[in-house]
N, C-alpha and C positions, 0 to 999 in steps of 0.2 A: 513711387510708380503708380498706385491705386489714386494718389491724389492729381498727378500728371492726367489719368485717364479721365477722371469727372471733370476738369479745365478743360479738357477738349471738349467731351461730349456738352456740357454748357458753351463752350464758344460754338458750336456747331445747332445746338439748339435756341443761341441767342441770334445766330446771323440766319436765320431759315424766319424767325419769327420776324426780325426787322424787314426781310426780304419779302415776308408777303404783305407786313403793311405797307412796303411803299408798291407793288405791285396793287394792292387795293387802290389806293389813292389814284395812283394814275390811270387805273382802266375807270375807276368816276369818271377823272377830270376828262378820259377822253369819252365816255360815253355822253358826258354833258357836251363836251364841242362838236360830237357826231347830231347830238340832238340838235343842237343851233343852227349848225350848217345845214341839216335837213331842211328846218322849218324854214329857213334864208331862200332857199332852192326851191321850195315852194311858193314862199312869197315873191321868187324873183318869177317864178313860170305865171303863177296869176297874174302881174302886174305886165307879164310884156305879152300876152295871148289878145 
């Protein structure tokens, strides 16, 4: 039973930690595509004013 309890609470502390690095990853990867598309959207307003 005691050893039932610690497999859980490690699966439960292993899938929280996998889960916030692919949450890190992805708010990068979108914070770089939000970055691109900004700059794109500026360089498109300069270019057609």
């Amino acid at each position: 039973m005691n050893l039932k309890i610690h497999i859980n609470f490690l699966e439960k502390y292993l899938a929280d930690f996998v889960n916030d690095i692919e949450y890190k990853t992805i708010t990068k990867k979108l914070k770089e595509y939000y970055l691109m598309a900004d700059v794109d959207d500026q360089i498109f307003h300069h270019f057609c004013s």
